[in-house]
C-alpha positions, 0 to 999 in steps of 0.5 A: 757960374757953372760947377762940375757935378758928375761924369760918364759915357756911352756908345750911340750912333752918329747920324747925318744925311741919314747914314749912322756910324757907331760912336763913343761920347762923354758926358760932364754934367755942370751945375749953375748957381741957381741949381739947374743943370747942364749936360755937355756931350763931346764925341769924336767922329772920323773926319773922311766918314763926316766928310762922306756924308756931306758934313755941314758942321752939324750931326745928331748923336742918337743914344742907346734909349733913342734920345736924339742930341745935335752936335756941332763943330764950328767952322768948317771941315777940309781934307787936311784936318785931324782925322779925328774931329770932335763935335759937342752939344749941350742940354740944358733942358733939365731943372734938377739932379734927379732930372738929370739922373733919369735922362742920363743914366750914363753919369755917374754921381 
């Protein structure tokens, strides 16, 4: 069972098809039973920008110390949604808080 430890935010840019837009993004860090962490990445992007790029229902967010995270919108992307369309990601590559801490200095515990 996952359980919230921490929360933050930051700026990067967004990439597809080799084209980037700035972007904002949050992060909620989640904590498993066993101590090992997860860190879930949500942003909003402009649904026509997404669509210019040939959006196939995944990006990579690049954040501001070059660490690259897919994100991911499941199904498929028209014209007639939101304009704003958000896209996640998770990483789950990290053991400890203090592991946590170093690759996302952005949260804040």
């Amino acid at each position: 069972m996952l359980t919230f430890a921490a929360e933050g935010s930051g700026h990067g840019q967004l990439e597809i098809n080799g084209n980037s837009q700035p972007v904002s993004y949050e992060l909620i860090e989640a904590r498993e039973e066993d101590d090992s962490r997860q860190v879930r990445i949500r942003l909003n992007a402009p649904r026509d920008w997404l669509l210019k790029q040939g959006f196939n229902g995944e990006a990579v967010l690049v954040r501001d110390n070059g660490s690259r995270i897919a994100v991911r919108r499941e199904g498929g992307l028209a014209v007639d949604d939101s304009v704003s369309v958000t896209l996640e990601g998770y990483d789950d590559t990290h053991g400890d808080a203090d592991d946590v801490s170093d690759a996302y200095p952005e949260l804040k515990h």
